[in-house]
Every structure is written in structure tokens, then in C-alpha cells.
C-alpha positions as CSV (number, residue, x, y, z in Angstrom):
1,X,30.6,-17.7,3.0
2,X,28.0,-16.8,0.5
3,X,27.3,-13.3,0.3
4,X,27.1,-10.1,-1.8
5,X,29.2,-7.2,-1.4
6,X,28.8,-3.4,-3.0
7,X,31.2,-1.1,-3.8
8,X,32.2,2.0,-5.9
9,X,29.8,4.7,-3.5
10,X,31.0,8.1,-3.4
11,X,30.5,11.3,-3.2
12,X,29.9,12.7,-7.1
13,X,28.9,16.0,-8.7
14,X,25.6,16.7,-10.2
15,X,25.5,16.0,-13.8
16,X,28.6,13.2,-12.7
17,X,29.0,9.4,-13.4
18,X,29.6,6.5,-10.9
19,X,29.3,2.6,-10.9
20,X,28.4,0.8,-8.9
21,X,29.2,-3.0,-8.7
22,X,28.3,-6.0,-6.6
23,X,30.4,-8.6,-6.3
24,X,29.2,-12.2,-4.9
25,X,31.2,-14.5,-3.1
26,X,29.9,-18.0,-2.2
27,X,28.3,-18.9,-4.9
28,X,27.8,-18.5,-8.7
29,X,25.2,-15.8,-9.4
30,X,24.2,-17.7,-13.1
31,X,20.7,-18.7,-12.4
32,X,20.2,-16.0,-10.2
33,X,18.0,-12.5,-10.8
34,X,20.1,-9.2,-9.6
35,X,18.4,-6.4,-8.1
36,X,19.8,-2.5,-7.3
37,X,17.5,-0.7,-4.8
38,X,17.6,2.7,-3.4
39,X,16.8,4.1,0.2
40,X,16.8,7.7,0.0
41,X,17.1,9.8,3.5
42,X,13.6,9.6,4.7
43,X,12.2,7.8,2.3
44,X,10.9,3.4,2.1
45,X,13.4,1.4,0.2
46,X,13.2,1.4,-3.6
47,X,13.6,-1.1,-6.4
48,X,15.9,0.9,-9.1
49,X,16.6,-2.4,-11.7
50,X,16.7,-5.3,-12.7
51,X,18.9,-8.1,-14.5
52,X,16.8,-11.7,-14.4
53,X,18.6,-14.5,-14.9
54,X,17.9,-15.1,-18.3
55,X,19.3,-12.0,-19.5
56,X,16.7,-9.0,-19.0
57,X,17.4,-6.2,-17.7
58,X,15.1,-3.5,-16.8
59,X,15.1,-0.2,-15.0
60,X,12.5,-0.2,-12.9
61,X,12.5,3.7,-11.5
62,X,11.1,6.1,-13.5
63,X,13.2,8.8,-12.6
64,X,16.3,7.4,-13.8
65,X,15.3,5.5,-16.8
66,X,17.3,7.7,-18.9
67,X,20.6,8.2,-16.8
68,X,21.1,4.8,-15.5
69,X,22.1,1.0,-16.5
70,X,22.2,-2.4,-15.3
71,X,24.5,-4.7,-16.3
72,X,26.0,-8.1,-15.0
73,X,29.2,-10.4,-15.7
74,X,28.8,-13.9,-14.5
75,X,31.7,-15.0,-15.3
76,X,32.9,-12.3,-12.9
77,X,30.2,-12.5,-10.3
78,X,28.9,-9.2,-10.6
79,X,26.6,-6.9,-11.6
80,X,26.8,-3.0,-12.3
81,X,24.6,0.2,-12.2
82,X,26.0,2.9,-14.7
83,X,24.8,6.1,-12.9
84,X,25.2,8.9,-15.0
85,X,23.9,12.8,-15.0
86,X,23.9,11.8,-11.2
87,X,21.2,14.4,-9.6
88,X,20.8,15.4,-5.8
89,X,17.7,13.3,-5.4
90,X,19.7,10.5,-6.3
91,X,21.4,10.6,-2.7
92,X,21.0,7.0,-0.8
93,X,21.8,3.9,0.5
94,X,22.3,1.2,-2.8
95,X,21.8,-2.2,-2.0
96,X,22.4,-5.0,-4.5
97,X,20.0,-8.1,-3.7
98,X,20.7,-11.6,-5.2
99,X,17.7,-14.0,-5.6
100,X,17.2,-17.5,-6.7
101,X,14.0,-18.3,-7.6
102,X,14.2,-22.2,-7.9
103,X,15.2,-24.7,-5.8
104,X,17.2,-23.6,-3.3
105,X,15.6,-20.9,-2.8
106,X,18.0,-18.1,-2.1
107,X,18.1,-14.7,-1.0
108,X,21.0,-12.3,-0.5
109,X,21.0,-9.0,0.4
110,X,24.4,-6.8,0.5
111,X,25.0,-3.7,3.4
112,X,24.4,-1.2,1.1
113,X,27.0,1.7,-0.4
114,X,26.4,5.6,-0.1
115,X,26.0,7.3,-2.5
116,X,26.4,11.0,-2.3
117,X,25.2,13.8,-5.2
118,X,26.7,17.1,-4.1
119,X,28.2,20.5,-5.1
């Protein structure tokens, strides 16, 4: 079955780490672009970073430019987000999405991990 899965949510400290990975199954995620997005409570969903497949890797939100990273393994089928000086407003769902832009076209979205920034 070809899928992606997150893990590594939690509940975390302010000012605290946590990574998150996603791990795909199915398939190899080499020519494929990883994406991390963000759905706060309330709030639309949010594109947080980027890795493309030809080895960019971007953080997209403003807001945690400086705290977090993106980083992937392919030999391992995964990708990360390094969250670090973890802040309340970075409570949410995190969904890793998996997308291959050529021929076959694929798209793969994982459920989603909690994250939770609290006292």
C-alpha cells in the first residue's frame, strides 16, 4: 500500500524541541517533492516547508523560519521537521504531503500528528 505516515507529535514545552518525521511506504520518495503543513485550531491549513526533489529545501512560514528545519533521507524514506524554541502558536495538526510531479502523477497525503505547545 503506498502511503505516508507521521510520527513523533507530542505534547512539548515552550521554548522545547520535537521532530517530526514521515515515513513512506509503497514507494520510493526519490523523485518526489516533500511538504510539512500546519492546521492550527481554527485556522485554514498551512504550508510550513519544503524539500523538492532535487534537493531544496525551503521554509516556507514566516513565523518559524528561524526555529524550524526540513530535512529528508531517501534512502530511509523519510523526511523530518526539526521544531525547535517550540511556541504556543505552534499548536496543530502536521501533515506531511508527498507529491510527484511527473509522470505518474502522484499525490499523498498522511493523517496528520498533534502537536501540542504547553506549560
Amino acid at each position: 500500500q503506498e502511503q505516508v505516515v507521521e510520527y513523533g507529535g507530542g505534547l512539548v514545552q515552550p521554548g522545547g524541541s520535537l521532530n517530526l518525521s514521515c515515513v513512506a511506504s509503497g514507494f520510493s520518495i526519490k523523485d518526489y517533492a516533500l511538504y510539512w503543513y500546519r492546521q492550527r485550531p481554527g485556522q485554514e491549513r498551512e504550508l510550513v516547508a519544503i524539500f523538492t526533489s532535487l534537493g531544496d529545501n525551503i521554509i516556507k512560514l514566516e513565523s518559524v523560519r528561524d526555529r524550524f528545519a526540513i530535512s529528508r533521507v531517501n534512502a530511509d524514506n523519510t523526511v523530518y521537521l526539526h521544531m525547535n524554541k517550540v511556541k504556543s502558536e505552534d499548536t496543530g495538526v502536521y501533515y506531511c504531503n508527498a507529491v510527484r510531479r511527473t509522470w505518474p502523477i502522484k499525490d499523498y497525503w498522511g493523517q496528520g500528528t498533534q502537536v501540542t505547545v504547553s506549560p
